[in-house]
C-alpha positions as CSV (number, residue, x, y, z in Angstrom):
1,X,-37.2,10.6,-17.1
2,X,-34.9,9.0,-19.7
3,X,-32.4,11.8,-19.6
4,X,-32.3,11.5,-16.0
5,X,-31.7,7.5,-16.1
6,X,-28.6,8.4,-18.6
7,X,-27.1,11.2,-16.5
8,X,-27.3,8.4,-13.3
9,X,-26.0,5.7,-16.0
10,X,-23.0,7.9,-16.4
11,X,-22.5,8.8,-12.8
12,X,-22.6,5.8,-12.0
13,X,-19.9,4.6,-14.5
14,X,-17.7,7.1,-13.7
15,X,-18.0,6.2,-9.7
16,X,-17.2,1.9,-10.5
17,X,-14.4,3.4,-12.6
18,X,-12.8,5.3,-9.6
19,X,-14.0,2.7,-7.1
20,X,-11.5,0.3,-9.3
21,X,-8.9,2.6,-9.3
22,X,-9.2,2.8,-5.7
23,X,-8.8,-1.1,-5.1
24,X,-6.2,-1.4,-6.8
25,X,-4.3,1.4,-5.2
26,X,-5.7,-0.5,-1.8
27,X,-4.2,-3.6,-3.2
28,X,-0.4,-1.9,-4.3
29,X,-0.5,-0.4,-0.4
30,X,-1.5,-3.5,1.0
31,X,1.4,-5.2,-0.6
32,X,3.8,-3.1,0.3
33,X,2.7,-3.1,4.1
34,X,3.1,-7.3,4.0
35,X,6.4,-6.4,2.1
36,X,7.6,-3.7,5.5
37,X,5.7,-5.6,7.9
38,X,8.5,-9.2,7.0
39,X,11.4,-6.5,6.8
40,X,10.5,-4.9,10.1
41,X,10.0,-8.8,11.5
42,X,13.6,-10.2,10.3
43,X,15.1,-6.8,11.4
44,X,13.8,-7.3,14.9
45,X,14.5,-10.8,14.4
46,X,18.3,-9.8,14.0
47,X,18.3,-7.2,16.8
48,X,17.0,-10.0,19.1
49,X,19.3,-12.5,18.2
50,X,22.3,-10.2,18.9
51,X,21.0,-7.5,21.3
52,X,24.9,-6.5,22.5
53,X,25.7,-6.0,18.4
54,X,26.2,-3.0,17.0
55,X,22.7,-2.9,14.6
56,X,23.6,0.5,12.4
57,X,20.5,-0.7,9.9
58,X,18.2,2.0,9.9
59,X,17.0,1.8,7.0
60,X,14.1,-0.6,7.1
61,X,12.1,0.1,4.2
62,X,15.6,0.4,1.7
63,X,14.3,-1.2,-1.2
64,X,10.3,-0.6,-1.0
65,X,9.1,3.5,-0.1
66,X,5.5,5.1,-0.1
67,X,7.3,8.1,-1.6
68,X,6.4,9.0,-5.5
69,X,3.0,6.5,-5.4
70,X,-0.1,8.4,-5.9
């Protein structure tokens, strides 16, 4: 019985350990949607204040990318 409590006490270590990992992943990607989601709303901000402008931004997302985070 005991060297089944210690298997589960490790188990269980190893599955809070991950289950940080994981929030703080949630936490970097929640930043960075609140981070796209003000450049996306001063972008359309922009077009609607000039909406006969030439608006060749495309690039909403120029300084923050999902791209090389895992």
């Amino acid at each position: 019985m005991e060297r089944l409590n210690s298997k589960l006490y490790v188990e269980n270590c190893y599955i809070m350990k991950e289950n940080e990992k994981l929030r703080k992943k949630a936490e970097l990607l929640n930043q960075e949607n609140q981070q796209l989601l003000v450049q996306l709303k001063q972008k359309l901000s922009k077009a609607n204040k000039n909406p006969n402008g030439s608006n060749n931004d495309n690039n909403v997302s120029s300084s923050s990318s999902a791209s090389g985070k895992s």
